[in-house]
N, CA, C and O of each residue as an XYZ file, in Angstrom:
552
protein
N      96.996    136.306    151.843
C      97.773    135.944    150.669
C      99.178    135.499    151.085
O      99.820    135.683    152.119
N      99.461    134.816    149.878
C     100.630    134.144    150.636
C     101.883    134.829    150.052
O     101.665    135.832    149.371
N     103.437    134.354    150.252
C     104.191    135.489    149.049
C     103.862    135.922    148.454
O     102.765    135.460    148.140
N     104.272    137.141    147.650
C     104.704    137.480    146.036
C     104.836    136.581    144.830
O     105.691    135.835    145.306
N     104.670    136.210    143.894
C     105.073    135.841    143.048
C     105.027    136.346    141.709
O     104.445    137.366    141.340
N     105.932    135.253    140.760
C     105.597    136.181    138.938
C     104.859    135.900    138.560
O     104.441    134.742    138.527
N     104.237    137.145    137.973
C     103.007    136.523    136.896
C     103.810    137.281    135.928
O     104.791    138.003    136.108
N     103.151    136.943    134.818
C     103.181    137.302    133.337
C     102.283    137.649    132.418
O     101.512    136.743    132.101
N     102.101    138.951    131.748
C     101.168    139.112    131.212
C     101.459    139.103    129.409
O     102.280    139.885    128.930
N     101.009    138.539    128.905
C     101.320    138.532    127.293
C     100.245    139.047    126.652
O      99.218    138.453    126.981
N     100.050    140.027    125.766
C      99.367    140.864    125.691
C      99.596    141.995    124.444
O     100.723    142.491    124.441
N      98.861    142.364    123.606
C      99.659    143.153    122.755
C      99.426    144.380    122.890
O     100.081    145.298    122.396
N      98.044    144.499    123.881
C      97.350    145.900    124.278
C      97.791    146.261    125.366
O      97.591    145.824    126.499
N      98.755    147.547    124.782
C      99.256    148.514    125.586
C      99.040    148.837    127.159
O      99.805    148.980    128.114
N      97.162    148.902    126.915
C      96.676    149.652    127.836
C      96.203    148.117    128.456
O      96.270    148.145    129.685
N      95.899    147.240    128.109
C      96.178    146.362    128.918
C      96.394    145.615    130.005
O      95.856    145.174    131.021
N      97.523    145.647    129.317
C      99.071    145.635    130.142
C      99.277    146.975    131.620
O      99.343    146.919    132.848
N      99.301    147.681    130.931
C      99.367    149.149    132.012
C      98.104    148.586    133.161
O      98.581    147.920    134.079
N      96.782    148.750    133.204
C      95.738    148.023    133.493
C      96.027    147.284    134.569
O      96.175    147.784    135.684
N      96.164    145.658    134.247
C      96.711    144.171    135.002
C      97.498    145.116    135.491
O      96.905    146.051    136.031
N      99.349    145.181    135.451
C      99.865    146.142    136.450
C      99.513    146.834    137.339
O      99.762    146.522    138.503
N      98.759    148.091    136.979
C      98.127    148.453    138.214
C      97.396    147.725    139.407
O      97.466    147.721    140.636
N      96.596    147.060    138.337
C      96.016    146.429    139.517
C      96.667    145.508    140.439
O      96.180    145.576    141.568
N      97.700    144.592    140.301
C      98.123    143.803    140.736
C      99.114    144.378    141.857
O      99.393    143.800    142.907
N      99.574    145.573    141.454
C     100.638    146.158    141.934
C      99.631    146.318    143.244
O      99.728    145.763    144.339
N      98.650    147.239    142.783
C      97.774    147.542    144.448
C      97.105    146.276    145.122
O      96.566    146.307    146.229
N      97.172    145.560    144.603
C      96.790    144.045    145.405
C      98.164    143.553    146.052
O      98.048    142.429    146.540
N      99.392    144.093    146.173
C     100.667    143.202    146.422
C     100.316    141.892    145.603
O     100.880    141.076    146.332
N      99.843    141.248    144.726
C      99.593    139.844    144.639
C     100.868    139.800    143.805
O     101.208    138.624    143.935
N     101.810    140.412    142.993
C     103.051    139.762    142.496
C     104.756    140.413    143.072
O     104.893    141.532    143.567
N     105.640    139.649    142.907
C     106.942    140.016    143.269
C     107.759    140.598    141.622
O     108.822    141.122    141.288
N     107.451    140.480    141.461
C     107.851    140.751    139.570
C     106.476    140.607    138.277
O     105.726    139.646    138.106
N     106.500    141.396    137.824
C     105.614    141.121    136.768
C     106.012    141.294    135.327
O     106.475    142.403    135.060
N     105.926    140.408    134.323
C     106.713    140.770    133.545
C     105.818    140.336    131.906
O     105.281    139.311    131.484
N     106.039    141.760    131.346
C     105.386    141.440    130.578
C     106.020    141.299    128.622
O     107.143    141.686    128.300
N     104.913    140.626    127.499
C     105.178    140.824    126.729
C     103.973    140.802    125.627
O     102.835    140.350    125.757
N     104.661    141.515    124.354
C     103.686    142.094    123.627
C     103.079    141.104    122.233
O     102.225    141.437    121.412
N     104.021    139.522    122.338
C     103.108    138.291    121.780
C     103.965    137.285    122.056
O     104.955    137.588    122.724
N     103.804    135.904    121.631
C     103.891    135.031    122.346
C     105.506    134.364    121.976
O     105.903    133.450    122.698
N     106.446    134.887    120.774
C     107.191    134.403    120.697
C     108.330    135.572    121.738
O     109.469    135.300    122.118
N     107.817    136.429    121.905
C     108.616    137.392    123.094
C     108.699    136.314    124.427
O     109.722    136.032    125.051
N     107.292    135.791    124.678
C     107.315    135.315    125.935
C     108.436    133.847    125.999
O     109.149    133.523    126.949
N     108.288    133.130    124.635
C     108.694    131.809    124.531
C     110.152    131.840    124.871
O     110.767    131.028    125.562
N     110.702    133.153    124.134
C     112.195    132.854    123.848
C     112.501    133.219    125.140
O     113.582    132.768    125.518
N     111.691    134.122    126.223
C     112.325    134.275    127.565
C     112.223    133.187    128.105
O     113.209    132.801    128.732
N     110.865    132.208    128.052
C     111.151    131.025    128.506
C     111.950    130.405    128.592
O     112.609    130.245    129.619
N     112.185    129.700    127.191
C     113.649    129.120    126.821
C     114.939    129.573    126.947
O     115.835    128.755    126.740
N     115.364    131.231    127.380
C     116.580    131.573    128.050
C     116.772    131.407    129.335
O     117.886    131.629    129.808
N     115.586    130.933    130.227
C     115.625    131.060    131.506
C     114.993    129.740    132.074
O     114.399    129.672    133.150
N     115.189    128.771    131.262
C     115.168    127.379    131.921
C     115.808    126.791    132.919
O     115.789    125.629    133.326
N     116.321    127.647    133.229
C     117.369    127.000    134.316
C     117.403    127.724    135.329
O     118.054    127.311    136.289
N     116.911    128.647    135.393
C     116.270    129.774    136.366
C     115.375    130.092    136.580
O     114.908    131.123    136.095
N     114.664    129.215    137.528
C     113.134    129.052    137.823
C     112.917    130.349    138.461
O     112.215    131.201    137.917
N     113.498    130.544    139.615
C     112.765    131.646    140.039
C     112.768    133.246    139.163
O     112.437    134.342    139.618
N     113.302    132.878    137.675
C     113.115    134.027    137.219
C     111.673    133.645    136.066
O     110.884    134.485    135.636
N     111.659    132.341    135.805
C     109.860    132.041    135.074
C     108.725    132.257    135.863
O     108.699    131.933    137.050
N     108.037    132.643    135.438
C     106.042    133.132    135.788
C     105.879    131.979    136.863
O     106.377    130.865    136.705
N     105.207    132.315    137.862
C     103.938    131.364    138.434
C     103.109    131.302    137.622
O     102.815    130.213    137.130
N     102.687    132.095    137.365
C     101.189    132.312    136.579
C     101.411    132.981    135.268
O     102.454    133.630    135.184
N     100.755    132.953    134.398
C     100.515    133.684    133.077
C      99.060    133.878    132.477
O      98.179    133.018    132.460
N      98.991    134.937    132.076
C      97.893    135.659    131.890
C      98.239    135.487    130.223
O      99.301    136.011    129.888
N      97.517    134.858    129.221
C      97.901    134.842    128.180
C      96.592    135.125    126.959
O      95.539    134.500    126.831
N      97.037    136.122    126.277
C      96.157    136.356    125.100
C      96.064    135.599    123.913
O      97.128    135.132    123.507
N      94.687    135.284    123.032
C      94.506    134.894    122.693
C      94.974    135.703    120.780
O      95.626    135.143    119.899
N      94.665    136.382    120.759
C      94.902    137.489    119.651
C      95.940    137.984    119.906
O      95.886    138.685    120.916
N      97.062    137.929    119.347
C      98.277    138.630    118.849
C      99.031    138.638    117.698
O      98.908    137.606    117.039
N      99.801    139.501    117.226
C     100.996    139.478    116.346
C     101.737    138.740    116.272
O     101.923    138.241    117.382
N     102.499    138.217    115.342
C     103.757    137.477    115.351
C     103.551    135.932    115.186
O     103.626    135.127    114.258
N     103.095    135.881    117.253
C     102.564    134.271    117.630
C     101.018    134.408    118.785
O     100.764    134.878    119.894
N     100.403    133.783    117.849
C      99.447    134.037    118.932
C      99.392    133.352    120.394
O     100.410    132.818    120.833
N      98.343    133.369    121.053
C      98.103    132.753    122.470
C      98.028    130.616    121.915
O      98.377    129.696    122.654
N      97.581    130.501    120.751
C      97.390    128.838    120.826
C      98.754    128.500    120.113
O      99.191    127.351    120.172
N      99.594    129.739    119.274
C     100.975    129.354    119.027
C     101.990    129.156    119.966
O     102.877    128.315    119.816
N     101.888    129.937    120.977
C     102.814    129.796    121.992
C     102.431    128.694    122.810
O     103.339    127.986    123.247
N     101.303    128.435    123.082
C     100.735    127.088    124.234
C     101.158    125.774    123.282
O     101.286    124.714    123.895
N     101.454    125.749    121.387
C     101.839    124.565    120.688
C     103.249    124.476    120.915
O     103.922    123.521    120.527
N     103.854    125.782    121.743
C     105.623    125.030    121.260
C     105.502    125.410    123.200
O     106.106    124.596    123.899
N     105.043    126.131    123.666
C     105.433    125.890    125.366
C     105.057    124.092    125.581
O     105.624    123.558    126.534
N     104.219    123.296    124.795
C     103.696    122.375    125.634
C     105.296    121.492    125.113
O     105.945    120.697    125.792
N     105.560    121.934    123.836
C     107.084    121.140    123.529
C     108.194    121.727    124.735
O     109.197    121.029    124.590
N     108.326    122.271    125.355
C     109.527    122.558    126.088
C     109.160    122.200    127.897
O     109.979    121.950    128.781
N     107.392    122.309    128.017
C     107.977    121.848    129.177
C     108.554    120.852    129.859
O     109.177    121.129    130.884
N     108.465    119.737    129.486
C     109.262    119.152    130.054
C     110.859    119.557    131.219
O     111.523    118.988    132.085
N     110.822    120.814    130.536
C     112.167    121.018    130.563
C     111.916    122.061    131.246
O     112.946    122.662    131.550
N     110.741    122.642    131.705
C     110.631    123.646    132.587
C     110.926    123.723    134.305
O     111.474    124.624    134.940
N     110.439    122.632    134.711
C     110.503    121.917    136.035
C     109.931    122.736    137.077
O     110.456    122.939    138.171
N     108.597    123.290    136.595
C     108.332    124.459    137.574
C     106.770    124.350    137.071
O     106.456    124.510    135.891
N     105.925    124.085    138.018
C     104.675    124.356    137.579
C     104.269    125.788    137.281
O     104.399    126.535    138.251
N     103.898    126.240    136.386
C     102.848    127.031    136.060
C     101.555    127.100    135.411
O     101.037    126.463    134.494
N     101.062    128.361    136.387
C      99.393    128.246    135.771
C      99.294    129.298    134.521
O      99.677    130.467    134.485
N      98.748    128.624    133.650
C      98.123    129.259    132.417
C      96.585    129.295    132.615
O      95.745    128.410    132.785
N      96.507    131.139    132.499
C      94.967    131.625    131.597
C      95.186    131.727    130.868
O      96.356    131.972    130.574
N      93.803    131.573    129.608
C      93.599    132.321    128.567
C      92.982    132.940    128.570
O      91.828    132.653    128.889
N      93.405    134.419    128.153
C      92.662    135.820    128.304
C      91.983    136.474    127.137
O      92.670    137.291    126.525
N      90.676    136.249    126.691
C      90.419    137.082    125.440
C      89.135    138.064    125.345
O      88.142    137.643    125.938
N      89.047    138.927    124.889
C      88.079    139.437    124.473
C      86.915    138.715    123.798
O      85.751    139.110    123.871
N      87.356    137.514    123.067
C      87.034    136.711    122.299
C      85.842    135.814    122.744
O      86.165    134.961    123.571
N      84.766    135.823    122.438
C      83.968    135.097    123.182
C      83.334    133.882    122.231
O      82.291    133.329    122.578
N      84.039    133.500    120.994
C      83.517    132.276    120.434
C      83.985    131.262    120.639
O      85.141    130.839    120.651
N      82.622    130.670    120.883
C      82.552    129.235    121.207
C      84.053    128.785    121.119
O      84.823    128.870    122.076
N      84.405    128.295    119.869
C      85.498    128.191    118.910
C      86.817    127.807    120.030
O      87.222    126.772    120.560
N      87.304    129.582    120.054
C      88.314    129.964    121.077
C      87.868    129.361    122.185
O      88.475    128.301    122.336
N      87.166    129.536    122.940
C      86.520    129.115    124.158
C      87.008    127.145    124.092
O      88.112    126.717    124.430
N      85.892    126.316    123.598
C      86.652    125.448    123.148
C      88.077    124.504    123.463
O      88.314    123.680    124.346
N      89.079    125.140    122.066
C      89.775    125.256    122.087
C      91.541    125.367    123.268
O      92.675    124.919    123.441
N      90.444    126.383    123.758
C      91.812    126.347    125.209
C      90.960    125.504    126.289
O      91.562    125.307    127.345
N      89.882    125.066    126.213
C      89.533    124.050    127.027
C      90.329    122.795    126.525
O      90.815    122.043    127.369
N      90.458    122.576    125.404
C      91.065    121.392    125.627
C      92.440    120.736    125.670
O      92.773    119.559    125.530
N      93.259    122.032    125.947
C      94.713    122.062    125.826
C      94.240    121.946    127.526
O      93.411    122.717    128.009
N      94.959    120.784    128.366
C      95.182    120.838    129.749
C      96.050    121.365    130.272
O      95.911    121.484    131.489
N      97.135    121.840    129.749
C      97.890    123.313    130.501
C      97.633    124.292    130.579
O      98.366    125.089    131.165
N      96.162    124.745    129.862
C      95.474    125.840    130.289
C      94.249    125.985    131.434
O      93.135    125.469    131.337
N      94.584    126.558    132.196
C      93.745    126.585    133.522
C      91.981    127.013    133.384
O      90.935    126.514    133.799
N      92.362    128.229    132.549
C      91.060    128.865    132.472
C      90.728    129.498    131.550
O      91.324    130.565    131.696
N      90.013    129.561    130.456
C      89.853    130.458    130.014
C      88.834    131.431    130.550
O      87.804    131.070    131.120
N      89.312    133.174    130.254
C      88.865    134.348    131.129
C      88.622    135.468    129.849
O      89.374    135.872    128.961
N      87.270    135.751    130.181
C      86.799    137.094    129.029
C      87.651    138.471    129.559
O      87.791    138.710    130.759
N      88.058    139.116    128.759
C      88.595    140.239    129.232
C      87.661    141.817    129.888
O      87.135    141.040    130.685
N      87.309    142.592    130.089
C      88.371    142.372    130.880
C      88.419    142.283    132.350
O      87.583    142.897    133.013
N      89.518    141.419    133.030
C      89.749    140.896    134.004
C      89.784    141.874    135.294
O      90.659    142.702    135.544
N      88.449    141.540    136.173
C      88.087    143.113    137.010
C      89.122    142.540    138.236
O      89.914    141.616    138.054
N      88.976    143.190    139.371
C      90.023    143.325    140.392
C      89.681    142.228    141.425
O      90.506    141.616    142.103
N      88.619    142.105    141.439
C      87.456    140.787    142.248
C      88.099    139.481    142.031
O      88.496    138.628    142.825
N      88.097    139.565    140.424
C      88.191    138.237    139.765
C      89.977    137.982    139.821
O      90.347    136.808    139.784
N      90.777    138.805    139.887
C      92.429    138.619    139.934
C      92.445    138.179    141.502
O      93.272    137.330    141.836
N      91.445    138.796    142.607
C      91.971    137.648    143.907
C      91.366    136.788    144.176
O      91.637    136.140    145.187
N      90.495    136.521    143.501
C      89.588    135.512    143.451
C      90.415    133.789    142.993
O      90.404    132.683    143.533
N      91.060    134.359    141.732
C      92.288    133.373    140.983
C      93.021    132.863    141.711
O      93.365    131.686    141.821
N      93.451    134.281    142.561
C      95.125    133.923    143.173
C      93.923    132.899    144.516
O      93.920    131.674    144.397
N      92.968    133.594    145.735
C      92.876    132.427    146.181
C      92.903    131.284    146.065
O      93.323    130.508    146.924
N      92.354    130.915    144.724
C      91.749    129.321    144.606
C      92.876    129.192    144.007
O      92.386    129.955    143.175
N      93.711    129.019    143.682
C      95.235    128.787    143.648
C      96.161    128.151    144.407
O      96.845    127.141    144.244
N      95.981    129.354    145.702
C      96.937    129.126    147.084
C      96.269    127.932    147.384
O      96.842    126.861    147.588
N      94.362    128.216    147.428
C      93.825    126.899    148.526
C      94.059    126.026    148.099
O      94.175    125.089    148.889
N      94.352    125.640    146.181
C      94.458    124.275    145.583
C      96.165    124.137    145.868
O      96.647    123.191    145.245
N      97.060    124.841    146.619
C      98.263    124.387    146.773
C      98.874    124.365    145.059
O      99.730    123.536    144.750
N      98.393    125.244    144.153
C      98.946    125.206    143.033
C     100.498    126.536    142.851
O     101.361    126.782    142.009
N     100.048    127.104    144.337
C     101.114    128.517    144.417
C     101.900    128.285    145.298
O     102.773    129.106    145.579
């Protein structure tokens, strides 16, 4: 593996969250992980920290079901700001959710990488990060 990097987990489930952490933590696979509990939490950190790349996600782990803003609300106003991001990142979509529908859906938004059924076993988190590094996307 190659550095550390951020991921991000957006997420409204507690346990979750706790979950991804652990695991990631015992994989070394991140340098910061940072999480939030729906999608306009994640946005507005976005948008405070545009100018400070190395404090935005490599990666994001993003739910589909939440409060507030969901996972396809936040991917309708992230796709308005990146421009302005200047930092590639990879987007999952993470759901429990297994209809078609959803499924779909984040297929056809191309800033989303993957959509991923939850939940996300320990195999499948280095599995990601490889094919990542090998696609030179990290």
């Amino acid at each position: 593996m190659k550095d550390p990097f951020n991921i991000c987990i957006v997420d409204d489930d507690d346990i979750y969250q706790f979950t991804m952490t652990k695991i990631l933590e015992s994989l070394n696979l991140s340098k910061k992980i940072i999480l939030f509990s729906d999608g306009e939490e994640a946005l507005d950190f976005m948008i405070g920290n545009l100018n400070r790349q190395n404090e935005l996600p490599d990666v994001i782990f993003l739910d589909v079901n939440m409060p507030i803003m969901d996972g396809f609300q936040f991917m309708e106003e992230y796709i308005k700001i990146k421009p302005e991001v200047n930092k590639q990142i990879i987007i999952y979509m993470v759901s429990s959710s297994v209809d078609p529908v959803d499924i779909e859906r984040a297929k056809s938004l191309n800033e989303i990488s993957d959509y991923i059924i939850k939940p996300i076993k320990k195999g499948e988190l280095v599995d990601i990060i490889k094919k990542l590094e090998e696609h030179g996307s990290l």
